[in-house]
N, C-alpha and C positions, 0 to 999 in steps of 0.2 A: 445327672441331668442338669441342663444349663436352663437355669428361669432368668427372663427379663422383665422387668418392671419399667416400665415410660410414663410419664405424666407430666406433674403440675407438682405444688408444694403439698400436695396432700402425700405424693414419695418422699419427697427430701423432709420431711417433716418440719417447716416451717414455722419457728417460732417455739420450737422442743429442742432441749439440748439432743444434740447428734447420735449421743449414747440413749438416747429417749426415743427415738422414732420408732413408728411401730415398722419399718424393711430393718428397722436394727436390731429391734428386740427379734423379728423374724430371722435375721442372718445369724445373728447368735444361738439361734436354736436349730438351727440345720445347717445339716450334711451336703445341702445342695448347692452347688455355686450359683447365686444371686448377684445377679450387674442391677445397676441401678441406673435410671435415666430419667431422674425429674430433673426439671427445671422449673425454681420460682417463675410465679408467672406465667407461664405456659397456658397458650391457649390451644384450644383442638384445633387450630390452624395453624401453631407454630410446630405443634407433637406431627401432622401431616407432612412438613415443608422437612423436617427430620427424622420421618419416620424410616424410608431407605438404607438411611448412613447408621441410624441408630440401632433397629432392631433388624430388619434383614440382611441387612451383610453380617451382622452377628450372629448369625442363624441359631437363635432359641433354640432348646426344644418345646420352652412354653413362653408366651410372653403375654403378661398383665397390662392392662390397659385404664390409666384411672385420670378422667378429665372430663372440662366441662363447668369446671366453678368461675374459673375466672371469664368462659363465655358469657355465661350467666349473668355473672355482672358487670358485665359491658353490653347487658341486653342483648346477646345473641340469643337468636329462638332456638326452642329445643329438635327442630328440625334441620335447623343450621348443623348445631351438635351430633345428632344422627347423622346426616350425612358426612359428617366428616369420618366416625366411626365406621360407616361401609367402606370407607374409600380405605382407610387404613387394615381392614378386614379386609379386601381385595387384594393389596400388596400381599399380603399375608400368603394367602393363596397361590 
């Protein structure tokens, strides 16, 4: 099974040694091939603008979705952030 992971620094684990992240402690412990695609930073407008190249043309079998902080604190509303989630949920589809 091929899982994907997309986001923000809460994947790249930001600020934790590399061997520390918890997609490393995760990859370490399984059998499953795990790609990984945060990017520091990352906002659910930039994980959108790359969401095609990143996770669909890679065709998962599952792909994680974790974002939303740094809208947050740039004061996007949390309706902002949902709809950016449908939209990404719709490519999916």
């Amino acid at each position: 099974m091929k899982l994907l992971v997309i986001g923000d620094s809460l994947i790249t684990g930001y600020g934790v040694p590399s061997d520390k992240s918890w997609l490393s402690l995760v990859q370490n412990e399984s059998d499953e091939m795990i790609i990984s695609k945060g990017v520091d930073g990352n906002t659910s407008s930039d994980i959108l603008m790359r969401f095609v190249e990143d996770v669909v043309c890679s065709a998962p079998d599952i792909a994680f979705m974790m974002a939303g902080t740094n809208d947050a604190l740039n004061g996007r509303t949390a309706k902002y952030i949902f709809n950016n989630v449908l939209e990404r949920i719709k490519l999916c589809m």
